[in-house]
C-alpha positions as a printed Julia matrix, in Angstrom:
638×3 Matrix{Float64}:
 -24.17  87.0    17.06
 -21.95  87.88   13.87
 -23.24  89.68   10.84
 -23.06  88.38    7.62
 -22.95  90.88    4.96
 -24.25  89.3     1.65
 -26.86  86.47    0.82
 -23.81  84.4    -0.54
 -22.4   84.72    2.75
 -25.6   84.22    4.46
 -25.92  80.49    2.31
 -22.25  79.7     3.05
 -22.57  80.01    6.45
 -26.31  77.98    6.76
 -24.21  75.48    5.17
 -21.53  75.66    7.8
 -23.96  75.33   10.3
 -25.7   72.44    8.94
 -22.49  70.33    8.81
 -21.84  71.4    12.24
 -25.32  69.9    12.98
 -24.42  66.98   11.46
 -21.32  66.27   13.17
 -22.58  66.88   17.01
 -25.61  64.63   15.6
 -23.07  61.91   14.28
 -20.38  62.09   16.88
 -23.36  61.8    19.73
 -23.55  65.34   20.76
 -19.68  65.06   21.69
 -19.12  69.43   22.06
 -14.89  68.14   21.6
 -16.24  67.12   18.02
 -16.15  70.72   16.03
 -14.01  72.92   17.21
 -15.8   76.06   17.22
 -13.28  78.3    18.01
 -11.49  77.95   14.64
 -13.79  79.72   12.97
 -12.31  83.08   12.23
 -14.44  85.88   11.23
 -13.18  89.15    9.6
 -15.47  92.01    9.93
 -19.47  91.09    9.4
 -17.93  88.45    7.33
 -16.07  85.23    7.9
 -13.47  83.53    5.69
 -14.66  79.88    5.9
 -13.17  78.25    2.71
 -10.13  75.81    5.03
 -12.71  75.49    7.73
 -15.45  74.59    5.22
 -12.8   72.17    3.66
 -11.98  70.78    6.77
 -14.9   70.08    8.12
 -16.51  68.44    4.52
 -13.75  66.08    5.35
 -14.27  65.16    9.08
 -18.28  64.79    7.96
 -17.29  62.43    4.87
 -14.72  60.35    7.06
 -17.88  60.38   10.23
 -20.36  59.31    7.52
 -18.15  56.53    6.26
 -17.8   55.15   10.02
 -21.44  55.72   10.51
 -22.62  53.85    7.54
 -19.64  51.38    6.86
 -19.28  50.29    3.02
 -21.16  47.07    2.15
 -20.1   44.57   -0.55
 -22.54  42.11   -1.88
 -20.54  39.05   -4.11
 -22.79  37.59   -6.97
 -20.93  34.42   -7.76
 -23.8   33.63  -10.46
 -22.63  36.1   -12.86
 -19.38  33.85  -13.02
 -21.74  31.36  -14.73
 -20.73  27.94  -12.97
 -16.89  29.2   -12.98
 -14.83  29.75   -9.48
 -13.09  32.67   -8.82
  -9.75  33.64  -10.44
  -6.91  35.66  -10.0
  -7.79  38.12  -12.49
 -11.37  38.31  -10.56
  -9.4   39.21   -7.36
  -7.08  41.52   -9.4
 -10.34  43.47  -10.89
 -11.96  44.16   -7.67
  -8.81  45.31   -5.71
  -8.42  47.77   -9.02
 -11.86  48.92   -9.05
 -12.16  49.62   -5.16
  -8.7   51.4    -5.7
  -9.11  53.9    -8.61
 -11.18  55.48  -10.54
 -11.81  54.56  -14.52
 -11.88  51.19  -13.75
 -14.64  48.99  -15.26
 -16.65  47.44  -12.03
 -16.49  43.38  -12.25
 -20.28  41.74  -12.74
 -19.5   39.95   -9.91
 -19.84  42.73   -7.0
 -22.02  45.22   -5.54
 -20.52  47.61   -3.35
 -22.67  50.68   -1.67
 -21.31  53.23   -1.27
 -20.03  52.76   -4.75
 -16.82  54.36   -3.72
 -16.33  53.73    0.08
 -13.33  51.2     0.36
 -10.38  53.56    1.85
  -7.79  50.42    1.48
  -7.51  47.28   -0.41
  -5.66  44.55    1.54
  -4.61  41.35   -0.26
  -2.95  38.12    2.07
  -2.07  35.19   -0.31
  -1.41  32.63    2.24
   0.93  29.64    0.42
   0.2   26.5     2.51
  -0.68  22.79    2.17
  -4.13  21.43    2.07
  -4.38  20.62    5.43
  -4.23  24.09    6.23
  -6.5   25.22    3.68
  -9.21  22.67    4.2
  -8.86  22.87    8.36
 -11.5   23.44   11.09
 -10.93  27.82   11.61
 -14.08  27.52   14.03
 -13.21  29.77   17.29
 -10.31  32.03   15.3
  -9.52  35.19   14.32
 -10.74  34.45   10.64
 -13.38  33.1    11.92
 -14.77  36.0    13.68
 -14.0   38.44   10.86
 -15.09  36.14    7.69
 -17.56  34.14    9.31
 -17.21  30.48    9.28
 -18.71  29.46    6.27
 -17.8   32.64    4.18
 -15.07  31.17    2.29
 -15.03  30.9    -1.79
 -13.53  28.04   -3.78
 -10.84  29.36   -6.15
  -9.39  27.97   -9.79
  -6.33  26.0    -8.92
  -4.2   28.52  -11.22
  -4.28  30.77   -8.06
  -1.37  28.57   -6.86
   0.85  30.28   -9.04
   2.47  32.66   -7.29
   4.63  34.48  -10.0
   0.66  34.66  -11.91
  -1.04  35.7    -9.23
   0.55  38.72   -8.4
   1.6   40.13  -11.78
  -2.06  39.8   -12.61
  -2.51  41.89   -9.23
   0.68  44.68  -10.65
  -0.61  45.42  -13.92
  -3.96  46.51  -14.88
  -6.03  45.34  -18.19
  -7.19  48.37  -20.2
 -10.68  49.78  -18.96
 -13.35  48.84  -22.17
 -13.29  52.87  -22.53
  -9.4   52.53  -23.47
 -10.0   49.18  -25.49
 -12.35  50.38  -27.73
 -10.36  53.94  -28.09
  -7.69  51.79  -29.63
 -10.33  49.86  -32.11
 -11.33  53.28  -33.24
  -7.68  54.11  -34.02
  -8.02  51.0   -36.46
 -10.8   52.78  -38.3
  -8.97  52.41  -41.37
  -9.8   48.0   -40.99
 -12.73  47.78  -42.89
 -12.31  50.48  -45.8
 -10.72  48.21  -47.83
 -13.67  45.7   -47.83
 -16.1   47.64  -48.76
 -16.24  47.75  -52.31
 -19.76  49.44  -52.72
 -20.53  52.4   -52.61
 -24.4   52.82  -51.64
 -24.32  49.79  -49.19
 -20.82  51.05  -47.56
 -23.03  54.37  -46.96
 -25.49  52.9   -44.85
 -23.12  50.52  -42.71
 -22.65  50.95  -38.98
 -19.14  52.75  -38.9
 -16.52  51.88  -37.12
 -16.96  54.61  -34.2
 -20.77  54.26  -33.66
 -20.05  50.6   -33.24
 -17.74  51.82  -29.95
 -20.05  54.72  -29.22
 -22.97  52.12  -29.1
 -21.25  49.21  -27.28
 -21.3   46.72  -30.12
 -19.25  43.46  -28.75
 -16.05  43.42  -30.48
 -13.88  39.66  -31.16
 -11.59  39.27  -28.38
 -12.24  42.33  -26.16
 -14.25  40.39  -23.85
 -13.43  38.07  -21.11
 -16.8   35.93  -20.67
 -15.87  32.68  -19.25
 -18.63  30.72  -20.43
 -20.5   32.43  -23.73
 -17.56  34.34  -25.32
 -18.52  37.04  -27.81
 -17.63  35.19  -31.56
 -17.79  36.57  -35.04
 -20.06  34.4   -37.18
 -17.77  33.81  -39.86
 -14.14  33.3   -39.42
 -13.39  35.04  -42.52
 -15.44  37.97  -44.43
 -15.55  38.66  -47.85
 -15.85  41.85  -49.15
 -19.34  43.71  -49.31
 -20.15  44.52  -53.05
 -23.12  45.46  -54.87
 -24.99  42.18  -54.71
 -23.85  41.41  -50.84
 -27.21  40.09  -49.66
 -29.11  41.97  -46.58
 -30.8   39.68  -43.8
 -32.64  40.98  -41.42
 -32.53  39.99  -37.37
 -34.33  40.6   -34.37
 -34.38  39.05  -31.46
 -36.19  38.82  -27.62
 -34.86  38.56  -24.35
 -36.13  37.97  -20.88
 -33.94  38.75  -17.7
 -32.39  35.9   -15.93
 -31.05  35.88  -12.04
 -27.59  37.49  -13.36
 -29.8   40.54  -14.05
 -28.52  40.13  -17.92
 -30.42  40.12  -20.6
 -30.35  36.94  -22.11
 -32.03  35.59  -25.78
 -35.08  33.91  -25.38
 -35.71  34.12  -29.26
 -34.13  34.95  -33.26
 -35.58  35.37  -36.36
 -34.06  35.69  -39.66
 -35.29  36.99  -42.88
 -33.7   37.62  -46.0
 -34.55  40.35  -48.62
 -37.73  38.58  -50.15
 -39.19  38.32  -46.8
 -38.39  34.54  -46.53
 -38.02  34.09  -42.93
 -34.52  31.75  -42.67
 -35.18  30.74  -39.04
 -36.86  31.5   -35.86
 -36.53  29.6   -32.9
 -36.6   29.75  -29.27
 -33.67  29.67  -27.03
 -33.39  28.75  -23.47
 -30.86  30.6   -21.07
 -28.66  28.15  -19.12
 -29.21  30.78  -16.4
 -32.32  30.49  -14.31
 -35.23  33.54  -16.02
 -36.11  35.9   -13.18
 -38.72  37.89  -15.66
 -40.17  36.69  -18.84
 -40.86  40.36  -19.96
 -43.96  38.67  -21.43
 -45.52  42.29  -22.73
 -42.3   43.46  -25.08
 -40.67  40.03  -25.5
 -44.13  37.79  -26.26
 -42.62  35.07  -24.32
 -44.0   33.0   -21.74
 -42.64  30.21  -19.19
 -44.73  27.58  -21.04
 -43.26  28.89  -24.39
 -39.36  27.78  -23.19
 -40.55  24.4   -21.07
 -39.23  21.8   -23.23
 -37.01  23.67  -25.01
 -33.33  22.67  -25.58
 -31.96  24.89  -27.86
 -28.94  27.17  -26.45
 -27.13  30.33  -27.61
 -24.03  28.26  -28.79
 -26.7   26.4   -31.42
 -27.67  30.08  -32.81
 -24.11  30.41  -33.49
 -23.46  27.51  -35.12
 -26.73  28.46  -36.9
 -26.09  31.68  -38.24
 -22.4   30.51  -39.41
 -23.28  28.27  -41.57
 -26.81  29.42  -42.94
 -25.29  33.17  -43.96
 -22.62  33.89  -46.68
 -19.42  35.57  -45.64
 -20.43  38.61  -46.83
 -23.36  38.9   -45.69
 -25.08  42.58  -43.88
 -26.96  41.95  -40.85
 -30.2   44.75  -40.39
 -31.91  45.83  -37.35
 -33.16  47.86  -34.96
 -30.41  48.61  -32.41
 -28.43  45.58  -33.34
 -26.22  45.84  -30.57
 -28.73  44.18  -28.06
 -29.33  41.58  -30.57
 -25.79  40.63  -30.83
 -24.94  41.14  -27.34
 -27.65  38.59  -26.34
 -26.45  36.03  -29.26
 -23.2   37.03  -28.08
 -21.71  37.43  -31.84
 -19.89  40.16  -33.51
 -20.37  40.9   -36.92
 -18.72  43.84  -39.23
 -21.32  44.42  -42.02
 -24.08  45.64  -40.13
 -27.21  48.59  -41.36
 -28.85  49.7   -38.11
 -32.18  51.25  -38.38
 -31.95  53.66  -35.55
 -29.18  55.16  -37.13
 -29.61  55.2   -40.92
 -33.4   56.9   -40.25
 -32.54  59.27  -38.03
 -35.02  61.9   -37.86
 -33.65  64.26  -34.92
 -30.41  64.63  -36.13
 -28.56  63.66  -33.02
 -26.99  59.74  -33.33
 -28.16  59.46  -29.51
 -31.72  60.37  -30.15
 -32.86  57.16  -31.94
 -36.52  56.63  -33.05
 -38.28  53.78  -32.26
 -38.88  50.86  -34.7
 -42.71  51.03  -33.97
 -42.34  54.67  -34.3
 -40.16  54.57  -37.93
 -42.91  51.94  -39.32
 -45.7   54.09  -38.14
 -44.09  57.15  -40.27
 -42.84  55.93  -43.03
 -44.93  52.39  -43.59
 -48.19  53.33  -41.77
 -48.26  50.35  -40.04
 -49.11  49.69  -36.42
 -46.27  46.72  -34.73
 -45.62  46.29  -30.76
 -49.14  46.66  -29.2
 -49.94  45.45  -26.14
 -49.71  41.96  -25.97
 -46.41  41.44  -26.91
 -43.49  41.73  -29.61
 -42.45  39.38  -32.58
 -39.14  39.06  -33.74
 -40.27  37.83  -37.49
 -42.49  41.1   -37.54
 -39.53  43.37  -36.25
 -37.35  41.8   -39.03
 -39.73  42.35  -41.48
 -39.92  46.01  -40.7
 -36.79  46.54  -40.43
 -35.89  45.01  -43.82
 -38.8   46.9   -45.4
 -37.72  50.37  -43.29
 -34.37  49.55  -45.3
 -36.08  49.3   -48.94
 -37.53  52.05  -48.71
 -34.96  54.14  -47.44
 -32.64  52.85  -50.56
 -35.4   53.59  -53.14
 -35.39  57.13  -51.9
 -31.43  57.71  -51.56
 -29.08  56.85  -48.81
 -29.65  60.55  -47.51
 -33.48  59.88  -47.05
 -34.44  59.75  -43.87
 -30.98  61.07  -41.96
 -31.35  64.72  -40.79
 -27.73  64.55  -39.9
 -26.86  64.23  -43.23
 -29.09  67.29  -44.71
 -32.81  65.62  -45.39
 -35.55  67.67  -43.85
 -38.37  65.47  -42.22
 -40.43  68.55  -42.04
 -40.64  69.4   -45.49
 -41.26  65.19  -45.5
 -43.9   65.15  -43.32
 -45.75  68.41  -45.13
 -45.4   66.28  -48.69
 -47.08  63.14  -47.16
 -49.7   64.59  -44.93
 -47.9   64.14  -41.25
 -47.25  66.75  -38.39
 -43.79  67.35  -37.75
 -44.2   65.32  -34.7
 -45.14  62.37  -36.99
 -49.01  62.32  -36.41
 -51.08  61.35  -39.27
 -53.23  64.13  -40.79
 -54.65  62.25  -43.91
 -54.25  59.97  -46.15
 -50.04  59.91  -47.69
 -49.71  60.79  -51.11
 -47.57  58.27  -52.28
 -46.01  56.27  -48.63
 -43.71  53.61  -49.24
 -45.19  53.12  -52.77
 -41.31  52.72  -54.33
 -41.06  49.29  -51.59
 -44.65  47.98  -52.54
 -42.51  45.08  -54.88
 -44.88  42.05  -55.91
 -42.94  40.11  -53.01
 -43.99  42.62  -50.79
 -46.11  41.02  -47.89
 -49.82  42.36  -47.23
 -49.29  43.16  -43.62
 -52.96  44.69  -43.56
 -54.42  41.09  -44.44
 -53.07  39.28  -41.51
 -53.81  36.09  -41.08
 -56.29  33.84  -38.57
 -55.57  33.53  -34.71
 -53.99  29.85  -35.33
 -50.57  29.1   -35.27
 -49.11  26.8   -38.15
 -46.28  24.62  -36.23
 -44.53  22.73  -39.07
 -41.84  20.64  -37.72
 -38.33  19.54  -38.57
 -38.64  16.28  -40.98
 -35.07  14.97  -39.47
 -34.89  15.68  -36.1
 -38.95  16.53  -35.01
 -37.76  20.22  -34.04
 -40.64  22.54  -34.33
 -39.59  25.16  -37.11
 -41.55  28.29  -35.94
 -42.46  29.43  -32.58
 -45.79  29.48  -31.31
 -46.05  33.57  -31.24
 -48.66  34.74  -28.37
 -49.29  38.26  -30.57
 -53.38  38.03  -31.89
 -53.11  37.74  -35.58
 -49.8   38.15  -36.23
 -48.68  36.95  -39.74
 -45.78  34.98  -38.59
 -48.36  32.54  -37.62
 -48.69  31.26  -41.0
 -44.63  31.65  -42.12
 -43.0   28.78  -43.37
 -39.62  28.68  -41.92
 -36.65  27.37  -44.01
 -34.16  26.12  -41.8
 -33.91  23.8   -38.58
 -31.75  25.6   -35.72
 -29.82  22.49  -35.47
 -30.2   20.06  -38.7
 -28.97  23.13  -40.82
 -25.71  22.22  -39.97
 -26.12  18.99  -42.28
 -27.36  21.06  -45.23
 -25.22  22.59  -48.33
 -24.57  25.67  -46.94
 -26.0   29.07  -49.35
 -23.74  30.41  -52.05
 -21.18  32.85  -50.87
 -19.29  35.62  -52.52
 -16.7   34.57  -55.37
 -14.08  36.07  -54.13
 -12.09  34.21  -51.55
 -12.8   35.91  -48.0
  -9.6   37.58  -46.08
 -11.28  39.65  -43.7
 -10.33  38.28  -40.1
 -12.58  39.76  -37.85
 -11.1   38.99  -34.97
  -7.22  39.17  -36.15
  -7.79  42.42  -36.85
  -8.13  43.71  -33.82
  -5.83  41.61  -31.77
  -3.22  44.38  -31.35
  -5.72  46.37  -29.77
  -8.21  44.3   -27.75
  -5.64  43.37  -25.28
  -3.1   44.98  -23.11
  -1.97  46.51  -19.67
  -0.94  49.21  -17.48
   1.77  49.09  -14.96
   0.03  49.63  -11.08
   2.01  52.41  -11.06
   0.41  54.58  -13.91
  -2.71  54.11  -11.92
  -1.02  55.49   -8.88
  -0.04  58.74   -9.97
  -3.12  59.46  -11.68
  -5.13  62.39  -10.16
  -4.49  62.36   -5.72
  -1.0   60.75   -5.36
  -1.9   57.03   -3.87
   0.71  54.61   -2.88
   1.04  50.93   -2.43
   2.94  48.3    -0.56
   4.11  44.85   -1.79
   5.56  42.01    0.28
   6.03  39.35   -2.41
   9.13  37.26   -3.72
  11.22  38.08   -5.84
  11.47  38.42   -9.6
   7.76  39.46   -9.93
   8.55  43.18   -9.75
  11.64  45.32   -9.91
  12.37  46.19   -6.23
  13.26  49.85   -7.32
  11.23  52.02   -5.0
   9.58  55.06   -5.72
   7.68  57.95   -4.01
   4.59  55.9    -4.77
   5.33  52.24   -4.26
   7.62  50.34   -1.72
   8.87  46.91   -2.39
  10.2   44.34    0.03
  11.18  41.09   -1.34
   9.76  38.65    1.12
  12.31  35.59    0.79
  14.83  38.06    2.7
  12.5   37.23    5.71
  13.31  34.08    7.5
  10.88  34.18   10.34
   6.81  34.73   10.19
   6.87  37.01   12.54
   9.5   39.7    11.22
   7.34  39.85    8.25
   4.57  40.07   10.63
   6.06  43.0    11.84
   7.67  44.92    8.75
   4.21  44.86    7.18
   2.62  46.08    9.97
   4.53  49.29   10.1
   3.7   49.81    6.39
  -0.25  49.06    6.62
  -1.79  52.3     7.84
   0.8   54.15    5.57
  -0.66  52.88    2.44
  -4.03  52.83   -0.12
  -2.68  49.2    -1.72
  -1.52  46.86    0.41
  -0.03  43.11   -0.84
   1.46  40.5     1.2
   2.58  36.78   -0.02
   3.12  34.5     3.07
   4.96  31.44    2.19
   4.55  29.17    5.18
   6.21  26.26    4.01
   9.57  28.37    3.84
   8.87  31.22    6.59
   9.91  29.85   10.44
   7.49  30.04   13.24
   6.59  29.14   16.28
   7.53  25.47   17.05
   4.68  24.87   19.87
   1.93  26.48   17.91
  -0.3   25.01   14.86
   0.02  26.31   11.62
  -3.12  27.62   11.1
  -2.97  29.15   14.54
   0.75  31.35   13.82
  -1.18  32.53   10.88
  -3.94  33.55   12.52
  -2.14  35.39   15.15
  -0.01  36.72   12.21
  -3.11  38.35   10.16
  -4.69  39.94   13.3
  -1.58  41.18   14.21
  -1.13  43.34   10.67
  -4.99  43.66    9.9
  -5.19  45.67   13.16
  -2.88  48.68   11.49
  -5.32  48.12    8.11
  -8.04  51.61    8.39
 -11.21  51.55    8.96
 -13.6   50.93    6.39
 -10.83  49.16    4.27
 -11.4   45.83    1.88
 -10.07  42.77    3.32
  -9.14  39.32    1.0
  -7.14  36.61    2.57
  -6.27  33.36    0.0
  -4.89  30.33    1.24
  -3.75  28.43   -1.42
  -2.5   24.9    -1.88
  -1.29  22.71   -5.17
  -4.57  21.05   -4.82
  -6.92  23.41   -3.24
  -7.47  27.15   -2.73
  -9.97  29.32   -0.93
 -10.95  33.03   -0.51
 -11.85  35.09    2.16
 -13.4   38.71    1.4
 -14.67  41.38    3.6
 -14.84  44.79    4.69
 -13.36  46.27    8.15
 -15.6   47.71    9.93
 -15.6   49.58   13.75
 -17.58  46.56   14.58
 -14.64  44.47   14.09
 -12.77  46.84   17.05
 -13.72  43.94   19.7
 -12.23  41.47   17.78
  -8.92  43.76   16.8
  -8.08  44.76   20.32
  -8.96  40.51   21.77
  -5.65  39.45   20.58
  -4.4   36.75   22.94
């Protein structure tokens, strides 16, 4: 028995002992497992930092066989499209390195377990594509009916592959380069107590407000309402918005409802909204909507759009209450926005945002979002009163970032400094109380007032759920749809020249060389067998090249790339059967799949498997992960 000299020692070695433990227990009590007699102690103490490293290592790699990497595809969140090259590009990038964002698409537990990424485009006809593999080698790793339909764009092989050598900009580096455009919207913002107030340019990154052309939806794009802005002066017109959203079976968010209101309280529109994508969870208790509510209802996100284009003037400032998950569910951008959260911000840390039902209980004494549900016309409405009242006081009231002390506040109008109500305020929100000021304390009776459209039949308010709400009794200007036929409101004077999304389109976009990616952090390295012309076949410590047209034969190919495969984190091979020779006896589909169990054998343990076949007509996808339960199938080659 060796003595260990100090408690740190003491904990250092439990440690060791435990991951001993755990590798007898994972390697079935093999004793040839650990090799105990590397442990060198010195004294009553032992120098275990390289065996300690060593053996963290051998446990990780143990663990990883034990409990193989899983990866879960969720085609849905395509949204009715097939799978691309760029979606085959984005998960061979994510399972490869780190910073990379994860695609919607895939689920993979452990989040980091891939140890290689693998990548066969097969270039065949549509015979071979579309043949019986029942009884082969793909069979028995895919499965037989595990194959994806691709876009027919896959076919191009010179697209294909540079999509696979360069790597989009993570949304992290994207939106780094907005911010170094901060200088876009100074210009157009010609006021000085409204440009105080706006959303800046950086909290719009720091809060994940959807940007024009930084996203790559393939179905809903992210647009900016207008397509030009006009510059925000002192009588640019505030509407408020709020909307509700129930979770559909992408696990998004998706809007269910809107509601507009302009600075009178005039609510503009509120509708409901069905979700092309099936709802998994109405969130009936914070979004007041019900199945029955959305049954016949044919109104999609694209109408909103279309909606709020033409019904608000270019220069127009959107209010709300964390307006990013407004716009990210009506999947708009906008650049004049005044955000609640932010402008009454009573912590004095931007991250630390109040509530809306807490900021109307302090400042309006008024009681919103109880149990049975929210409104979006009540929302807006406290939101655009939050905002009057705020401006009556000064665009520092109510921002303890900016040197306003809600304490001293709170004393002056009877609250604790945790907001509680002691007594009666002295003089709450009495600069807002304006004649058009609604009497939320007189609500109206439990019946809801459906007027409908007089053009197309559209109800024009929504049946709200909420006892007693006073948007049961609004009268709502405009129809979702038939607005579109109506003179649109007066807009600024001045002609509008802000482009939205021009302004950005310098920085949205762009890529990374492979490479870049490689050297970053532990040296990786990759290995490409593709034609030439698609990358410059100058080798480097990190990446080797071979130009696959100086192959004649299948099976020389077949056996350069297998030499390279265990040697490498990346590996990419292009097969082009209608030029490469092979066997004259056998099938196609047969030399190819002797030919990919041949070089998937040298591929590690544990690493991520895609093999495309890919005709002018037709192409299909084949994704997996390499497991020790493949071994059977690996060592069965005929």
């Amino acid at each position: 028995m060796f003595k260990v000299s100090t408690n740190k020692e003491k904990r250092k070695l439990k440690k060791l002992r435990k991951n001993i433990n755990e590798v007898m227990l994972l390697s079935g009590n093999d004793p040839t497992a650990v090799d105990l007699t590397s442990l060198t102690f010195s004294g009553d103490s032992f120098d275990d930092k390289e065996i300690s490293l060593k053996l963290h290592e051998k446990l990780r790699t143990m663990r990883r066989l034990k409990d193989p990497p899983k990866i879960n595809l969720n085609l849905n969140r395509l949204n009715g499209m097939r799978l691309g090259s760029r979606n085959i590009a984005e998960l061979v990038h994510y399972v490869s390195f780190h910073n990379i964002d994860k695609p919607l698409w895939i689920s993979l537990i452990p989040n980091r377990g891939i140890l290689q990424a693998v990548v066969f485009r097969i270039e065949c006809n549509l015979e071979t594509v579309e043949c019986n593999k029942k009884g082969t080698y793909i069979d028995q790793l895919f499965g037989s009916k595990f194959f994806i339909r691709m876009q027919t764009e896959v076919w191009n092989s010179m697209g294909f592959w540079t999509g696979m050598l360069n790597i989009p900009f993570s949304k992290f580096e994207r939106l780094k380069r907005i911010v170094d455009h901060a200088n876009v919207l100074e210009e157009y913002i010609k006021c000085d107590v409204k440009g105080a107030i706006l959303v800046t340019l950086r909290q719009m990154v720091d809060f994940c407000y959807p940007f024009p052309k930084t996203n790559f939806e393939v179905l809903t794009p992210v647009i900016p309402i207008k397509e030009k802005y006009g510059a925000v002066k002192a009588d640019s017109p505030f509407f408020a918005v709020d909307c509700e959203m129930c979770t559909t079976e992408t696990g998004e968010s998706e809007l269910t409802r809107i509601s507009i209101v302009n600075e009178c309280y005039e609510v503009l529109l509120d509708t409901l909204v069905k979700p092309r994508n099936r709802i998994v969870d109405y969130v009936t208790k914070y979004s007041g909507i019900t199945e029955e509510m959305l049954e016949n209802v044919n109104v999609r996100v694209e109408d909103v759009q279309k909606a709020l284009s033409h019904i608000l003037p270019n220069d127009a400032i959107l209010v709300g209450h964390t307006l990013e998950c407004d716009f990210n569910a009506m999947r708009i951008t906008h650049p004049y926005c005044v955000d609640i959260s932010l402008c009454l911000n009573l912590s004095g840390k931007e991250r630390q945002r109040s509530s809306l039902k807490t900021l109307a209980r302090i400042f309006l004494d008024e009681e919103i979002q109880r149990e049975n549900g929210h409104c979006s016309v009540d929302d807006a409405v406290i939101a655009m009163r939050l905002l009057k009242y705020k401006l009556s006081h000064g665009v520092h009231f109510g921002n303890v970032s900016l040197g306003w002390s809600f304490d001293d506040w709170a004393r002056e109008n009877g609250l604790t400094s945790s907001g509680a109500r002691i007594g009666k305020s002295k003089n709450l929100c009495s600069e807002a109380d304006a004649s058009q000021e609604p009497q939320r304390k007189k609500r109206c009776v439990d019946k809801n007032i459906i007027r409908t459209c007089s053009r197309c039949g559209r109800a024009l308010s929504v049946a709200c759920i909420v006892p007693y709400c006073a948007c049961k009794k609004n009268v709502v200007k405009y129809c979702v749809i038939c607005c579109l036929n109506s003179v649109s409101p007066q807009t600024s004077s001045e002609e509008p020249t802000l482009n939205w999304s021009d302004a950005f389109q310098t920085s949205a976009g762009g890529c990374v060389p492979i490479l870049h990616f490689l050297q970053l952090g532990k040296p990786k390295s990759a290995f490409y067998a593709i034609p030439e012309g698609i990358k410059d076949n100058a080798n480097n410590e990190h990446e080797i090249y071979i130009n696959t047209n100086d192959y004649d034969s299948l099976d020389d190919l077949v056996k350069r790339v297998s030499e390279e495969m265990i040697s490498h984190n990346i590996v990419m091979v292009d097969i082009d059967t209608r030029r490469l020779k092979m066997k004259v006896d056998a099938k196609p589909i047969v030399a190819i799949d002797n030919a990919l169990r041949e070089m998937i054998s040298y591929a590690s343990w544990n690493s991520l498997i895609i093999v495309i076949f890919s005709s002018s007509q037709e192409s299909v996808c084949y994704i997996t992960v390499k497991t020790q339960n493949h071994r059977d199938l690996l060592t069965d080659i005929e």
